[in-house]
N, C-alpha and C positions, 0 to 999 in steps of 0.2 A: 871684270867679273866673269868666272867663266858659268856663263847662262845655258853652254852645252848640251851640260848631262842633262836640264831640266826639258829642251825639246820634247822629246816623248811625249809629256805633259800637254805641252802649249799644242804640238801637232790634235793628239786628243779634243784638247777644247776649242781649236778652230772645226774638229769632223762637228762633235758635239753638237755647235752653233750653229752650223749648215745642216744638221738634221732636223734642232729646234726651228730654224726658219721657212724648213720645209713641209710643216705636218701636213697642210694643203695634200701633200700625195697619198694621205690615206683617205681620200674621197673613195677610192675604187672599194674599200675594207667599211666605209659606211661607218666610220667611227665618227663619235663626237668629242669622246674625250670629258663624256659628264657631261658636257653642256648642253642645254635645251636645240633642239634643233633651228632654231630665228637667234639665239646666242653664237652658233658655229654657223653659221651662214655668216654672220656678222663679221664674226672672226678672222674667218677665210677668204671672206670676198671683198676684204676692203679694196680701196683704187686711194692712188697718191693723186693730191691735187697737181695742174701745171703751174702753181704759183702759190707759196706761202712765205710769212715771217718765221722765223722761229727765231730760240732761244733754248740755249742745253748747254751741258755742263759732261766732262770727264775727268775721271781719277784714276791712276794707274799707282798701285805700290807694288812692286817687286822685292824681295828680298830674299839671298842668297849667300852662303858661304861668310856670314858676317856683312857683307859688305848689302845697303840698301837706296834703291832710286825711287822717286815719287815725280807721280805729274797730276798738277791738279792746274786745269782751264775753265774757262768759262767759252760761251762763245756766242753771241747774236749775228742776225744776216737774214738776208732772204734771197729768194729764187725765181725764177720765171721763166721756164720753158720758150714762151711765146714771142717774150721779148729778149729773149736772149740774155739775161742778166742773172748775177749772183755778184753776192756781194757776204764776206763772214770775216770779223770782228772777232778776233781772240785776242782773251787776256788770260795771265796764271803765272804759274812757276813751275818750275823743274828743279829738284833737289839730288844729287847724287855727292856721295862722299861726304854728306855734309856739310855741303857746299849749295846756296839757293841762286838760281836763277832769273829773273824776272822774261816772262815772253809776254811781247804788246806786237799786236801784227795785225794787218787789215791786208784783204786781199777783195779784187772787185774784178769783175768780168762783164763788160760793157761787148758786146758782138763778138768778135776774134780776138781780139785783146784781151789780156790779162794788165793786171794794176798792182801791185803790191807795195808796201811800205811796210819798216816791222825797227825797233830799236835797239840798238845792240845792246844785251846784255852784262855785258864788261863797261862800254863806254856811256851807256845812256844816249847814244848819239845814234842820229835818225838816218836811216836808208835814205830816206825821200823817196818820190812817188816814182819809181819804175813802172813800166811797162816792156810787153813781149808780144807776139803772135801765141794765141792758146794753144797750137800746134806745136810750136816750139820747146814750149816746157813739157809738153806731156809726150814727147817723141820717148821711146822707150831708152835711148839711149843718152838720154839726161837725167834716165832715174839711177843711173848709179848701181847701187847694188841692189836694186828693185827691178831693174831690167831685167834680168834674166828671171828673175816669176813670172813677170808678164805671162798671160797665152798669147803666142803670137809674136813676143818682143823677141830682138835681135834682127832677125834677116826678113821680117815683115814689115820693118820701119813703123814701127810703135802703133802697130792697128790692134789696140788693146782686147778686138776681138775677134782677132783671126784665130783660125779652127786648125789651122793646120798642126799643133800640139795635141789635140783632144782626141782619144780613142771613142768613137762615138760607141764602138759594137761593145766594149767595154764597159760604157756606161750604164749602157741599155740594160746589159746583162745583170749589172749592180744595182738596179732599179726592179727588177723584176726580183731579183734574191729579197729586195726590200717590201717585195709589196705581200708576202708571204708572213711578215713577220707585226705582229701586235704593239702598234707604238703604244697605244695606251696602259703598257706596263711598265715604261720608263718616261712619259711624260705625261705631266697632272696640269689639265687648263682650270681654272677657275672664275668668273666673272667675280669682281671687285665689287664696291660703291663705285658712280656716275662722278666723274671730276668734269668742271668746268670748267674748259681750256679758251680762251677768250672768249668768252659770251657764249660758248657755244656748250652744250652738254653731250659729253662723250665716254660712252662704256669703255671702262677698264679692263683688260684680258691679263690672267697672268699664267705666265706657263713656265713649270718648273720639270727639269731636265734631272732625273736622278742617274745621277753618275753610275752606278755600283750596278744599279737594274740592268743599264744599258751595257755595261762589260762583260753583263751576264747572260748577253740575251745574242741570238745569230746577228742580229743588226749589226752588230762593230765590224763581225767579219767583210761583210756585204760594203760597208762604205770604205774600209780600207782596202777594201781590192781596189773598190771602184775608182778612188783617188790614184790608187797604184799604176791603174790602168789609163788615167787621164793626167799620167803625167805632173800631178801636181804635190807628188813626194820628192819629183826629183832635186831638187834644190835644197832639201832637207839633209840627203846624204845618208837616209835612213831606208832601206828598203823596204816592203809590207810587211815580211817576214818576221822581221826584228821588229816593228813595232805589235804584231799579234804575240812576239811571246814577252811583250814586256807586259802586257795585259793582265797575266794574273798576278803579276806584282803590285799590282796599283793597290788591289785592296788588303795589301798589308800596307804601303804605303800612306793612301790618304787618312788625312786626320777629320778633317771639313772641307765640306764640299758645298756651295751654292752656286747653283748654274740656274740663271730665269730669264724672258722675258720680257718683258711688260709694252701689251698695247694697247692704244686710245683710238678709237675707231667714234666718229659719230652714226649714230642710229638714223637721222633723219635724212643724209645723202652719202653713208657708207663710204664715207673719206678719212685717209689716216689723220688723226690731230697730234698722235704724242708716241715715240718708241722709248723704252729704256732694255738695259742690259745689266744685267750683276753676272761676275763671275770671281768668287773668293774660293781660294783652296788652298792649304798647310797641307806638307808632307815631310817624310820621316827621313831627312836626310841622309839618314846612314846607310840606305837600299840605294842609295845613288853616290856612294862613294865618298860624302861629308861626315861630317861630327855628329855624334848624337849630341842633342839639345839645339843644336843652329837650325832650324826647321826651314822649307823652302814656303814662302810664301807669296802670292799673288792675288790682288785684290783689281779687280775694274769694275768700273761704277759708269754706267755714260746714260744720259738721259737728254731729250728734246722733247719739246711742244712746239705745236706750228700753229699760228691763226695768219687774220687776212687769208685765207685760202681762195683760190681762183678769182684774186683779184689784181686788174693790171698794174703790177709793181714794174718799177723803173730804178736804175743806178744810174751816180751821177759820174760823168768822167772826173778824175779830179784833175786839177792844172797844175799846169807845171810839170807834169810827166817827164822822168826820162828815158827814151826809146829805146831798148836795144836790140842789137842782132845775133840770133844765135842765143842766146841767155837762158840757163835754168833757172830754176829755184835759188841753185847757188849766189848767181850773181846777181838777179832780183832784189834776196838780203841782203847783201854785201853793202855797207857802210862804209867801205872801202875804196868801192869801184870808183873810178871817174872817167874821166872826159877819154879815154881813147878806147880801142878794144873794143869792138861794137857800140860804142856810143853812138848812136846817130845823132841826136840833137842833146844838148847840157839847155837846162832851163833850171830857173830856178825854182828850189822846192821847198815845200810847206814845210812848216815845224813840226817836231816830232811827234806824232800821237800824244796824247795828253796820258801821266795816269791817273791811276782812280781820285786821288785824294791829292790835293797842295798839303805843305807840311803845315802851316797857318793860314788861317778863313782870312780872304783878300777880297770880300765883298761887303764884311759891315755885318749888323748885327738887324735879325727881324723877328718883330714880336709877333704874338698870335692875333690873327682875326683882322693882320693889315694889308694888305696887298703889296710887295715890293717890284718893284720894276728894274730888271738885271738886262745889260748888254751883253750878251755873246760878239766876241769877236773872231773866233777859228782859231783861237791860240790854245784852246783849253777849256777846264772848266773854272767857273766860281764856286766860290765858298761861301756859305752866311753861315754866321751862327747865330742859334737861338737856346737862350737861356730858360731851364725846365726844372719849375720846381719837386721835379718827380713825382712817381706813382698819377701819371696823367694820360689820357689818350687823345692825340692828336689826326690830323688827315692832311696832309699837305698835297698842294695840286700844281703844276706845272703848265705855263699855257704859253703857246707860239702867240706874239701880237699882232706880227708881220704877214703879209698880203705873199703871194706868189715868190721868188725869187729868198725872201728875207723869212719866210715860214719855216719855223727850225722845227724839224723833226727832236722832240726833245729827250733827255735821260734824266731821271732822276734818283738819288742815295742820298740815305742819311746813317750819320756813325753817331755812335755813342760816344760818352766823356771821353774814352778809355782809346777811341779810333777802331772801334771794329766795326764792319757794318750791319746795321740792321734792317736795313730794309734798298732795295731797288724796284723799277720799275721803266720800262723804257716807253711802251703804249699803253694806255690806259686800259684798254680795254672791253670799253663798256663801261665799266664800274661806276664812271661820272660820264652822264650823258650830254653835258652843258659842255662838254671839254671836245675836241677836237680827235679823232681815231689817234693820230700822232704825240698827242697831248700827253702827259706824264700825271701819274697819281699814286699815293700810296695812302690807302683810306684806313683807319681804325690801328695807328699804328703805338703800340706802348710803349711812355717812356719811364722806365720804372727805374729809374737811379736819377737823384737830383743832379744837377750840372750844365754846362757848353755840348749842346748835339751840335754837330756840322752837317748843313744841308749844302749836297753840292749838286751845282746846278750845271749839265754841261747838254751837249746835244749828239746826235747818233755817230758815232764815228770821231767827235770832236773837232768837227770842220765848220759847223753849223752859224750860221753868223746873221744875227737878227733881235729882236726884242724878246722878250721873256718876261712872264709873271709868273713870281712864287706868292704862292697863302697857304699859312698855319693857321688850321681852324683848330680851336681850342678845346676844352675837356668835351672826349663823345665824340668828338669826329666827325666823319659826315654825319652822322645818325644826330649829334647835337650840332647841328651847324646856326640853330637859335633857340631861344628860349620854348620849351613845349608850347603847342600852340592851345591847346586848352586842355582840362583837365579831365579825368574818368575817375566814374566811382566805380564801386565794387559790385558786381551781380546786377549791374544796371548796362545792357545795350547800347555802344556807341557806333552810331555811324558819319562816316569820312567820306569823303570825297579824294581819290586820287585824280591828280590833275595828269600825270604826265612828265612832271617838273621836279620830281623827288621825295623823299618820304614824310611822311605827317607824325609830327613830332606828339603822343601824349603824356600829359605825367600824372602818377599814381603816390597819393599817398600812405604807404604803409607803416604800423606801426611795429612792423617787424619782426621776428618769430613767428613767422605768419607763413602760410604753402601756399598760392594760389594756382588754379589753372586759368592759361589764356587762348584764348581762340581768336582767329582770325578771318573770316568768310567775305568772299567775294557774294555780292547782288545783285548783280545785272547779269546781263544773259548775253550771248553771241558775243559781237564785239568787245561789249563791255563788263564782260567776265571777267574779272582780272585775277592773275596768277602771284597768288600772296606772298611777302616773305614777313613774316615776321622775327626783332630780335630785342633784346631789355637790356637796358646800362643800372646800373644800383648809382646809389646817390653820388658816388664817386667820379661815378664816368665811364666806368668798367662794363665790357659786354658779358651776363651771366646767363643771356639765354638766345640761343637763335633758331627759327626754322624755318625753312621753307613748303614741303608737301610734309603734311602730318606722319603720312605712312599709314593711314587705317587706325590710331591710336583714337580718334574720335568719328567712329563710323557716321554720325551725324551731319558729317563736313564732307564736299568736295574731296576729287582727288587733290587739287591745286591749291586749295584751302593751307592754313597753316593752322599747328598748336602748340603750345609750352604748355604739358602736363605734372602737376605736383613740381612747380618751383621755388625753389624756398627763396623767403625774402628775409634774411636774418636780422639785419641792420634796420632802425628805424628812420625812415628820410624819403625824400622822394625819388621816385624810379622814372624812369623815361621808357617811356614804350613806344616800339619805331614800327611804326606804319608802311607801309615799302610794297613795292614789288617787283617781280623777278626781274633785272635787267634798268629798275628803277622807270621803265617809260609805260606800262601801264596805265589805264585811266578808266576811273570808274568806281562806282558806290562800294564800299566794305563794310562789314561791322565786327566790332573789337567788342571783346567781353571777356570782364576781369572776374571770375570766381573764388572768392574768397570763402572759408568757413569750413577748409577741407583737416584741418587741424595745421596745429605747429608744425613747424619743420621738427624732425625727428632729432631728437637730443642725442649728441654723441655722449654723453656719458662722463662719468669719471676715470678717465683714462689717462696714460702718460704722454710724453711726447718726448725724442730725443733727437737730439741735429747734430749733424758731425760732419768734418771734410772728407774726402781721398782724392786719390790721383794713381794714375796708372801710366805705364810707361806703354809704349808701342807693342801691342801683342801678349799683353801681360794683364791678372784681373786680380782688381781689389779683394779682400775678404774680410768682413767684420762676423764674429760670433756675437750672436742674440740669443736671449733667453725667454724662453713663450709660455705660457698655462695653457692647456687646453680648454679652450672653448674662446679665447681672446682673441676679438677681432682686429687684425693690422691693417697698416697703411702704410707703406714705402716710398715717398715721395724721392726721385733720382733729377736733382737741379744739375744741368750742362753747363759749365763756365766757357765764355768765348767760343759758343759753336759746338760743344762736345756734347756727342750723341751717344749717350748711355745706351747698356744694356744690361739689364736689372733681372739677379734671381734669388732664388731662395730655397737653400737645401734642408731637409730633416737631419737627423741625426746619421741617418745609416747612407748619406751622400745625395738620396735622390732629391730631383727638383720637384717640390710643389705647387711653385707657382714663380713665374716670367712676367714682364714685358721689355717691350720696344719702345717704341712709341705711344704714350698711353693714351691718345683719343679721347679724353674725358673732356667736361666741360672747365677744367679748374683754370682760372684765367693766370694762376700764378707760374704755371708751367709752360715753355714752347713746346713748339709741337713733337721734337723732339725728343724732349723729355720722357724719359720712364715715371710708371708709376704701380705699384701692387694696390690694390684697393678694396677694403674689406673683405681680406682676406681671412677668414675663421680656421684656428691651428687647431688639426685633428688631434694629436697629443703633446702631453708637456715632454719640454726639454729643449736641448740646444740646435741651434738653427744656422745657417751660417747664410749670410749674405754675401752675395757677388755681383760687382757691376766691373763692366768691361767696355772699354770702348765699342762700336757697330761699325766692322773692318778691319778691327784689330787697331784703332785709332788711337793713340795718345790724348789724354786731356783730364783737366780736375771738373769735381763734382760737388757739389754738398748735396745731404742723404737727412731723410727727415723721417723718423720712424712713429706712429701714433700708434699704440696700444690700448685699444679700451676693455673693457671687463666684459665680454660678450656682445651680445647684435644691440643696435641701438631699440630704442625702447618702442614700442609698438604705442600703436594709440590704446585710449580707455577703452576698455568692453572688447577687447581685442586678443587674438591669441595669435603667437606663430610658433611655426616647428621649420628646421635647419634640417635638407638632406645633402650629405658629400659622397657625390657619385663616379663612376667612372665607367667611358666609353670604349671600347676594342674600337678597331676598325671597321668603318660599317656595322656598330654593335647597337643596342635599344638597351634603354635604362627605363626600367617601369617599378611605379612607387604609387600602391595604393594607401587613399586618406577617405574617411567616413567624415560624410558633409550633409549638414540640412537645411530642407527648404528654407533660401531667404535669406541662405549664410552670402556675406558680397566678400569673392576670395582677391587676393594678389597673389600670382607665383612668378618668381623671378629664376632664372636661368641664367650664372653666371659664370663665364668661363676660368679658371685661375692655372690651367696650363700654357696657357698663349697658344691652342691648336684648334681650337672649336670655335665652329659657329652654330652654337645650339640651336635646333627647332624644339621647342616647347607643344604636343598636345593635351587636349584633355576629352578624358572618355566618361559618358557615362554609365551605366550598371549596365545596360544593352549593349555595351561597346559601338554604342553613336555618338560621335567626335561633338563636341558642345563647344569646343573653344580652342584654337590654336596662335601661335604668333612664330615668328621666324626672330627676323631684327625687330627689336623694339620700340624704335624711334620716338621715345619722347625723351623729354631734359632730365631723366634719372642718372645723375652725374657719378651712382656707384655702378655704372652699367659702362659697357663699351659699345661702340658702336652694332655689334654681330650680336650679342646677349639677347636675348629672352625675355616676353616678359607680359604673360595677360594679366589686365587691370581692371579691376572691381565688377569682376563677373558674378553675376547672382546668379545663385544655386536655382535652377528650378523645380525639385524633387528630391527628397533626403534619399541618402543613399552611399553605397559602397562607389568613388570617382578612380580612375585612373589616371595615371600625370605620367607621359612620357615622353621623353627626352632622345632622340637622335643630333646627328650633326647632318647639319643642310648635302658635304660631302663627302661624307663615309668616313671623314679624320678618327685619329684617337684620340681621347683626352681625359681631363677632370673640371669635373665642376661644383657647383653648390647651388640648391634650389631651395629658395625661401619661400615658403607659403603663409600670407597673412591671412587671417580669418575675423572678417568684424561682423 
């Protein structure tokens, strides 16, 4: 594949990534980049722990010239400075020509040693467990044709960071050209939602790199001198020159461009938890000497999370090692080598790495809610199957039995009928406190097609040799792990007692078409404050409602308080309401209170529905034509088969989009998270519409597509009125929409985005232009809401009068949206 002409490119998106990773240098320019200033502190000042676990994943697809390679790995391990140790576990394939691969490799670094073992791909047949001096592999002249990029490599003897390559006065000068020039016109940071990376809670950063800005801006010049100057083009065979006048080509060349970062930083000791990377870009072949139609494409995906941080981690040596002298990487793998030729010692060695799955379950079969007891031997993993009558939620838990020596660090997956996987988990996490840090869980897991799931039970590395307990706990999961412990009426105060020991199981009996709101409130004070989670299974077993901090949706509540506001209970049966708090080990008085009498859940109407398959081939997108009335409210449901992550839109007549998603974030339990979804969406006018889903990467994969049509907004309660605005934002633009209101009226206005670009903030003015009401995110269980949407709830009027309703974007985005105003 000649990957040549594409260089330019790839040189670009390594300057690119080393500028994204350096925004830290416009401290001196006093920028934030939008963010709050305790946001860009956060941002900028994290510190890497001396010891974490992680667990991350990469994907690389290249394609050129017809001809296309893919890598997709996984990879667990961990690190430890202190103790000298690393240790990282990859699994995946490698696809070129059509042709798949398998890569299974462990690599471990006990003091100066290195360890590897890895399976040959052709034969299935195992390296066995090598060892080297870490010196030895990483000497510059073992890396082959990596040597000579080294700084420093060749006539330094692989001191990966000698200087003696670097034009320091170069650099310098390339840094001062940089510090002149406005990054915040070519890179946009944004704080996220808080993700929970092992127990811990850690801010999301994402920072997005616009290509075309930056080709446009003196910066390109500045860093491409500066690499020119530090020696790190030479290897390329491209001098600066030629790469600054290939620069105004690019923007007839590119088609799509996504260059981002994404980091996880915790707030409470400014430690990294999690990095990712996207870099996807199509270009127009023909400017580079190919075919028009053969587009060059490249997509990378790499993503890690770390927990355990700064805690004393250890590797194990494994036995049986064979010694060599002098040995790279090369001969490390080599399944080949044997007994002469730097061998120092032949010993014998372990069995191959295990893979993921036996081709049949060689452990027997286990029912829910028994405990089984599995022997690990270090040969592999076990299989159980367990037989599911479908449409059920399950929690299965993995527990070491064994005392010191025989304590398996454990791993746990389970596959569907079909053999794909749906679920892993290597540490538990937190998640079950009863369990061991090491211990394996996957809690709340659907099994939604009846059949043989296979639970395979194996340990970290697959060397692991000791007792084991697996339990399937049955419909509801951990959250049903027994029968509700007593019962709650409606509008009647219950209080619980959290021990410490897990969640307190209550059930509600509804009679169905019913909307309730639920609150949750800690009652003790200091210590025994406890920080709530609240979530609801419906009669089924199904989780339809979860929360943890309200978000202000019931100012009456604590910050730490929880609420499920207007949740409908369609179904007539009993519900389960899960008692819980944050981390499960909490303890301390709560009160649960179930409000009922807020009306039915809002009738979808007499509407259509229509389902249909597709499938899309690599880089290629579906198209269905639909036909719309104005004023009909849709729904687009986009189901992923085997893992495929849709990318869902919807065009008018004259091409443009009206409404996108990705990922739809809703509450709907029938969809993964994966899953697209458009969601009452109201068509401004009739006619014909065209639907487009596409894989997310330019991915291959089939879908089914679920279209609901109703006859306008669903119906308002009695004594009630609404009116529907469809608005649209510029860039940093205000959308204002006056409405005459009187004393006493109790309004709902909802803000909902249907471009996929907005995070609406919703205010409200009144006749003085004194703000009376605002919200950002809306955070309660309005399942036609995304997570960023809008949304004040049953604000009374306090004075008739002319009100204002204005709508910005929390970030200066463009977009469209739709704001419904109830009136009761």
């Amino acid at each position: 594949m000649r990957f040549f002409r594409t260089t330019p490119i790839v040189v670009l998106f390594l300057l690119s990534l080393a500028l994204l990773l350096a925004i830290p240098s416009s401290f001196a320019q006093g920028q934030t980049f939008g963010l709050s200033d305790s946001d860009f502190q956060l941002f900028s000042n994290f510190d890497v722990a001396d010891s974490f676990r992680f667990d991350g994943s990469l994907s690389l697809l290249v394609s050129a010239e017809g001809e296309t390679m893919s890598l997709d790995i996984t990879a667990t391990g961990l690190l430890d400075v202190n103790n000298e140790a690393f240790q990282i576990d990859v699994n995946g394939s490698i696809t070129e020509d059509g042709v798949t691969s398998p890569i299974d490799a462990e690599i471990r670094v006990v003091g100066e040693t290195l360890y590897a073992i890895a399976t040959d791909p052709d034969t299935g047949e195992s390296s066995g467990w090598r060892s080297t001096p870490v010196d030895e592999v990483f000497n510059a002249a073992d890396l082959g044709p990596l040597g000579g990029a080294v700084p420093g490599g060749g006539d330094s003897g692989g001191d990966v960071f000698g200087s003696g390559d670097v034009d320091l006065e170069g650099l310098s000068g390339a840094l001062d050209a940089l510090s002149t020039v406005d990054p915040s016109t070519f890179i946009n940071i944004t704080r996220l939602g808080d993700e929970n990376i092992g127990g811990v809670n850690s801010a999301h950063f994402n920072a997005n790199f616009d290509l075309i800005a930056f080709l446009n801006s003196p910066a390109l010049t500045a860093i491409i001198n500066a690499a020119g100057a530090t020696g790190a083009l030479d290897d390329t065979g491209i001098p600066p020159e030629q790469i600054q006048a290939f620069v105004p080509l690019l923007g007839l060349l590119l088609q799509d461009v996504t260059i981002q970062l994404d980091t996880f930083v915790s707030p409470d000791d400014s430690l990294l938890r999690g990095l990712g990377a996207v870099f996807n870009i199509t270009v127009d072949p023909s400017a580079l000497g190919g075919e028009a139609g053969d587009p060059v494409v490249v997509n990378f995906n790499f993503d890690i999370r770390m927990t355990d941080v700064n805690q004393s981690l250890t590797v194990e040596v494994p036995a049986g090692a064979v010694a060599l002298q002098g040995g790279g990487l090369d001969q490390l793998f080599d399944s080949s080598a044997s007994g002469g030729d730097g061998v120092v010692a032949v010993q014998p060695t372990l069995a191959p790495p295990p893979t993921a799955v036996a081709v049949q379950p060689v452990g027997g079969t286990i029912v829910a809610n028994s405990p089984t007891t599995v022997q690990l031997t270090g040969s592999g993993p076990v299989n159980l199957s367990y037989n599911s009558p479908g449409n059920e939620t399950v929690s299965i838990t993995l527990r070491a039995l064994g005392t010191g020596d025989s304590s398996v660090d454990t791993v746990l997956s389970v596959l569907d009928p079909s053999g794909g996987e749906i679920g892993r988990n290597d540490d538990n996490g937190g998640v079950r406190p009863e369990l061991a840090s090491l211990d394996s869980a996957l809690v709340d897991l659907p099994l939604t097609a009846p059949g043989t799931y296979t639970i395979v039970v194996d340990s970290f590395g697959g060397f692991g040799v000791g007792p084991v307990e697996v339990l399937v706990e049955g419909v509801g999961g951990s959250t049903a792990a027994a029968v509700p412990v007593s019962e709650i009426a409606a509008n009647s105060p219950t209080t619980v007692q959290l021990t410490g020991s897990g969640p307190v199981n209550l059930s509600y009996n509804s009679p169905g078409n019913e909307t309730v709101s639920i609150t949750l409130r800690a009652l003790g004070a200091g210590d025994s404050s406890v920080d709530t989670v609240l979530s609801v299974l419906d009669p089924s077993g199904f989780e339809i409602g979860r929360n943890d901090d309200h978000g202000g949706v019931r100012p009456e509540l604590a910050g730490l308080d929880s609420a499920l506001v207007d949740l409908p209970l369609t179904a007539p049966g009993t519900y389960t309401i899960v008692v819980d708090s944050f981390g499960g080990l909490g303890a301390g008085p709560v009160e649960v209170l179930v409000e009922s009498g807020a009306g039915s859940a809002p009738p979808k109407g007499n509407g259509t529905s229509e389902t249909f398959n597709g499938s899309v081939a690599q880089n290629e997108t579906f198209t269905q034509n639909l036909n719309f009335n104005a004023g009909d409210v849709v729904t687009i449901s986009v189901r992923g088969i085997n893992g495929f992550d849709p990318f869902t839109s919807l065009r008018d007549a004259g091409g443009v989009v009206v409404a996108e998603n990705d990922d739809h974030g809703t509450n709907d339990s029938s969809l993964a998270a994966f899953d697209s979804k458009i969601q009452n969406f109201t068509i401004p006018a009739s006619g014909n519409y065209t639907l487009e889903v596409r894989g997310f990467g330019g991915a291959a994969g089939s879908f089914d597509v679920t279209v609901e049509t109703g006859g306008g907004a669903a119906a308002a309660p009695a004594g009630s009125s609404s009116q529907v605005f469809n608005g649209s934002l510029e860039a940093n633009g205000r959308f204002v929409q006056t409405i005459t209101l009187n004393a006493g009226d109790v309004i709902t206005v909802t803000v909902r985005d249907v471009s996929g670009t907005l995070d609406p903030r919703l205010e409200i003015f009144d006749a003085s232009k004194v703000q009376v009401a605002a919200n950002d995110d809306h955070g309660t269980n309005d399942p036609t809401l995304d997570a960023l949407d809008s949304k004040v709830e049953n604000f009374t009027v306090p004075t008739s009068g002319v009100y204002t309703l204005e709508v910005t974007d929390f970030f200066g985005a463009a977009g469209d949206f739709e704001m419904v105003v109830q009136i009761n």
